[in-house]
N, C-alpha and C positions, 0 to 999 in steps of 0.2 A: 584772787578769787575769780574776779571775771578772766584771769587766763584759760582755768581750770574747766571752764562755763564753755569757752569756745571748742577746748582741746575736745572736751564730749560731745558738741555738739558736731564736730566734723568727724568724731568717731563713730555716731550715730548716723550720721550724713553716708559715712564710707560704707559702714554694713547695709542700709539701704538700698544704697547703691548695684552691693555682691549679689543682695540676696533681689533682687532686680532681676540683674542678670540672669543667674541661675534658672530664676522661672522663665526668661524670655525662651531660653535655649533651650530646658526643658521642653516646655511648649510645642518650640518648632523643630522638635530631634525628630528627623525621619522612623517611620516606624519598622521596626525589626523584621528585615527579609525573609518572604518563604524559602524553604531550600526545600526540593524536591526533585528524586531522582527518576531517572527516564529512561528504560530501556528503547531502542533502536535496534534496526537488524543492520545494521554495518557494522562488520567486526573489522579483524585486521586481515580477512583474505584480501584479495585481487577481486574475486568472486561477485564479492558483495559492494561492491564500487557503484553498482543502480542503486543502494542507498545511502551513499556518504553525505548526501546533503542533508542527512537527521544529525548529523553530528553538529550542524549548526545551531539547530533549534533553540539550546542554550543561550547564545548571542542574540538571535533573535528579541527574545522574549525580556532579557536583560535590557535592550536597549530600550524597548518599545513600556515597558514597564518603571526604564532607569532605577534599574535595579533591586526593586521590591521582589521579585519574583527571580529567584537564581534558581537554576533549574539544571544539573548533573548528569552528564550522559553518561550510561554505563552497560555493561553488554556482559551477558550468561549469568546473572541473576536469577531465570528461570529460561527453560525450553521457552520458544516461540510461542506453542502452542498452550502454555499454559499464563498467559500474559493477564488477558481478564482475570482468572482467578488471583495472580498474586496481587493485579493492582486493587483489587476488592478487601484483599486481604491485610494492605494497609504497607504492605515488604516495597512497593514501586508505587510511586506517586502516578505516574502515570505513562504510557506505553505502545507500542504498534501491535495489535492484537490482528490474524488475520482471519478473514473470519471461513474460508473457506475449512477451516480447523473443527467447527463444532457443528454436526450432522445437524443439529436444530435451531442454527442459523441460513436453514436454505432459503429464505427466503430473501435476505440479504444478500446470500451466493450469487443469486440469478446469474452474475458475468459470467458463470462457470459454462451457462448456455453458449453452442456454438452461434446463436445468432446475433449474438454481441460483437463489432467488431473491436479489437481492442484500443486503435486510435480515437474511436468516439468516446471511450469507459469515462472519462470527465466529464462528460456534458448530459449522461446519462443520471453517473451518479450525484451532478450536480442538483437536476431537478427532484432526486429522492432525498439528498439530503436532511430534509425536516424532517421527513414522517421515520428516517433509519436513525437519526439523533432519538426520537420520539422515543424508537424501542430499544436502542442503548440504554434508555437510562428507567424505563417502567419494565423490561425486560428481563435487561442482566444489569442491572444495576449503577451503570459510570454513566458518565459524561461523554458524549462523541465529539473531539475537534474537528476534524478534519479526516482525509482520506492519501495514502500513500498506495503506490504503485508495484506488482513485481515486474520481473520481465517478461516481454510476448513469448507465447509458443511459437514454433517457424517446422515446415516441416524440413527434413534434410533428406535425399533420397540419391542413389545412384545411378538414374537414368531421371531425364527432365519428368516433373511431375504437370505441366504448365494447363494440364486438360484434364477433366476426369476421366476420361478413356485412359492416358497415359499412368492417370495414379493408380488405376484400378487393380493391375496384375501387382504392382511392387507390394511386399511382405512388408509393414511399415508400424516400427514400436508403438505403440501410441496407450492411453489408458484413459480409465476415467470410462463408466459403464455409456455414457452421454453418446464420446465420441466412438467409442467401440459399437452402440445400436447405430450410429447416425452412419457410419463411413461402411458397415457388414450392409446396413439398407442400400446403400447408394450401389451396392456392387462390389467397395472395395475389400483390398486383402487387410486390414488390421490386425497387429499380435499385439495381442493381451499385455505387457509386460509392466508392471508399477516402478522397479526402481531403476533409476537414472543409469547405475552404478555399472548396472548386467547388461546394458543398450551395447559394449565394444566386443564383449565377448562373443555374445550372438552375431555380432558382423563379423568378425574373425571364423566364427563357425559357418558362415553363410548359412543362419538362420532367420535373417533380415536382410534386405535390403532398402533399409531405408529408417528414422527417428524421427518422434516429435520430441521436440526440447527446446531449453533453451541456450541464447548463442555463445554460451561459458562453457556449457559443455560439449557444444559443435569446437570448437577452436582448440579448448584443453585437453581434452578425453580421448582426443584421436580419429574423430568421426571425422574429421576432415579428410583425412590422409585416403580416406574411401568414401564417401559422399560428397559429390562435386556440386550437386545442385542444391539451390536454398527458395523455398519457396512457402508464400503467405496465404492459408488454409484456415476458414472456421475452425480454430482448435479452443474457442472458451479462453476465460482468464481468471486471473485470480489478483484479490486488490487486498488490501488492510486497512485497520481505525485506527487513528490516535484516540486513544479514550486516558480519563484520569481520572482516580477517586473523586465520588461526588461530595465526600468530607471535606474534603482536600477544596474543591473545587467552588462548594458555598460558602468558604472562608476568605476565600476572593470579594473583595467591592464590586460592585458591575460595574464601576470604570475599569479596574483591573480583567474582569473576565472579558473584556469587551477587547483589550489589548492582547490579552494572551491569544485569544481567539483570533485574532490579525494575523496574530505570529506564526500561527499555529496552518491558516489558510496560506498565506505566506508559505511557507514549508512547499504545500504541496503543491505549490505550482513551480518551485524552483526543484523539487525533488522530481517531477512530471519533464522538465527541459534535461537536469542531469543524467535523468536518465535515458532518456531519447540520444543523448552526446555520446554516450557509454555505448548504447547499441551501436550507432553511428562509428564506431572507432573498432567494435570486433567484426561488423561486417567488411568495413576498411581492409584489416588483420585478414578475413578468412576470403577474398577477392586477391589481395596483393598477395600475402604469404604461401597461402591453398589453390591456388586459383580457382575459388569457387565462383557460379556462376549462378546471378537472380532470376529465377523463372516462374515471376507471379503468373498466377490464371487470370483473365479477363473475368470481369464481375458475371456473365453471362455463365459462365461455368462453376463459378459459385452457386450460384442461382440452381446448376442444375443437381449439383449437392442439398441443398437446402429443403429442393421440394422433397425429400424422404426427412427432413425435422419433425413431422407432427407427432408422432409418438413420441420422440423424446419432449416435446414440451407439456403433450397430455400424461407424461409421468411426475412431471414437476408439478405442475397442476395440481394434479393427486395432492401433492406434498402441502401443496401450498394454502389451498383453498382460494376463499374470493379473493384473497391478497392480492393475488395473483395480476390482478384486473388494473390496480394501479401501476406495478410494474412494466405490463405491456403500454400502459397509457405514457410512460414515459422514455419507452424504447419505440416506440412509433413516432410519438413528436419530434425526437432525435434525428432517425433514420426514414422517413415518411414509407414505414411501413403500416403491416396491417394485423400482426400479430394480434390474437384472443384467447 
């Protein structure tokens, strides 16, 4: 009898025990990973190498999270241009949306102004960053991470451009109504032309002498082989948001949003270096292989382009209203100019 006594009570003792366990481990199982996918504009060309460093994002955000947050790069899900609307729409968690894409975002545009230069665009966009998160998300609806980069304009021309005297006579592709008023004011020759694609032909035709672009399509496209000089002209820029469903994004802890948001700034300063290497490496290419030659203008001759900007800024103006008044306040603290 008392064996019987014991055998149950170490049987009772044993499930105890299990059922101990169980709950300990239940308890402390980590909780089930987000997965969320991520469109990036780095595909598989050569082309798109100014943004391979999105392709890390993933790792990022994984480690910095240790691995709540897994996060999927994946690319032609939807056109560029239609990024906010998919990741609104719940198809992409979240995305590089650019914003010079939607005519009722000019007011976030502003880089597209010639009087942005485009080595400063970080530190400009840095100090707007709150109030442009602000209107990401009472706006158009997401969440704003962070900001990524495309590549500079540069002009390319077949005789030095290095003065405005000298730019003045050359026929020179360029587009965008900004810098077509601002370089027609100044004196110069601009042609009209929008797509990238038609810039070789017209130089084959000798209906140009001379492109704005950028240095993917100076090296690959041909423009080299006939435009010798490279030189760095007020031509405007153009940047993108990471933004991500705001569903998506309040279902984060704000220890987690506060990590991903590291990840995410992170990003853009390693994709800001990557891409500066990239430039670094085709101007390398179109110096050694082309022998092309750098012939910036002196900031003095910038200056004397500039003074014909004020209608194009009192057009944006127009656009913008009193907005307006905060973005010049954070491109003057930047650049100690006087912009109003």
């Amino acid at each position: 009898m008392k064996k019987h006594i014991l055998i149950l009570i170490a049987i009772l003792i044993t499930a105890v025990l299990i059922l101990s366990g169980l709950a300990i481990s239940t308890s402390g199982a980590a909780p089930a990973p987000f997965k969320w996918s991520f469109q990036g504009q780095a595909d598989n060309t050569a082309e798109s190498a100014w943004a391979s460093e999105q392709r890390n994002l993933g790792d990022m955000v994984r480690a910095a999270t240790n691995g709540q947050v897994g996060i999927t790069y994946v690319s032609g899900v939807c056109p560029d241009n239609q990024v906010l609307d998919t990741v609104k729409a719940k198809k992409l968690n979240l995305g590089f949306m650019g914003v010079h894409y939607k005519p009722d975002m000019a007011l976030m545009n502003f880089p597209s102004l010639p009087i942005v230069p485009n080595d400063r665009l970080p530190e400009i966009l840095a100090l707007l960053k709150p109030r442009f998160d602000a209107l990401w998300q009472n706006q158009w609806g997401v969440k704003m991470l962070a900001f990524n980069y495309y590549l500079p304009q540069l002009l390319y021309t077949a005789k030095p451009a290095d003065t405005l005297e000298n730019l003045k006579p050359q026929r020179i592709r360029q587009f965008g109504s900004d810098l077509l008023t601002l370089y027609t004011r100044a004196g110069c020759t601009p042609v009209g032309i929008q797509s990238v694609q038609a810039v070789q032909q017209n130089l084959i035709d000798g209906k140009i002498d001379g492109a704005q672009g950028g240095l993917p399509a100076y090296v690959n496209w041909g423009w080299a082989e006939r435009l010798k000089y490279i030189s760095k002209w007020p031509l405007g820029n153009v940047y993108m948001a990471l933004v991500v469903n705001m569903d998506d994004w309040n279902s984060l802890t704000p220890d987690l949003q506060q990590k991903v948001l590291k990840a995410a700034e992170d990003l853009e300063k390693n994709q800001w270096k990557g891409r500066q290497a990239y430039i670094d490496s085709l101007l390398n290419q179109a110096l050694t292989q082309y022998g092309a030659k750098v012939v910036n203008p002196p900031q003095a001759e910038i200056d004397k382009l500039l003074v014909h900007v004020g209608p194009v800024l009192e057009d944006w103006k127009k656009k913008i209203g009193p907005d307006s008044a905060f973005i010049f306040e954070a491109i003057n603290k930047v650049l100690g100019t006087s912009y109003k």
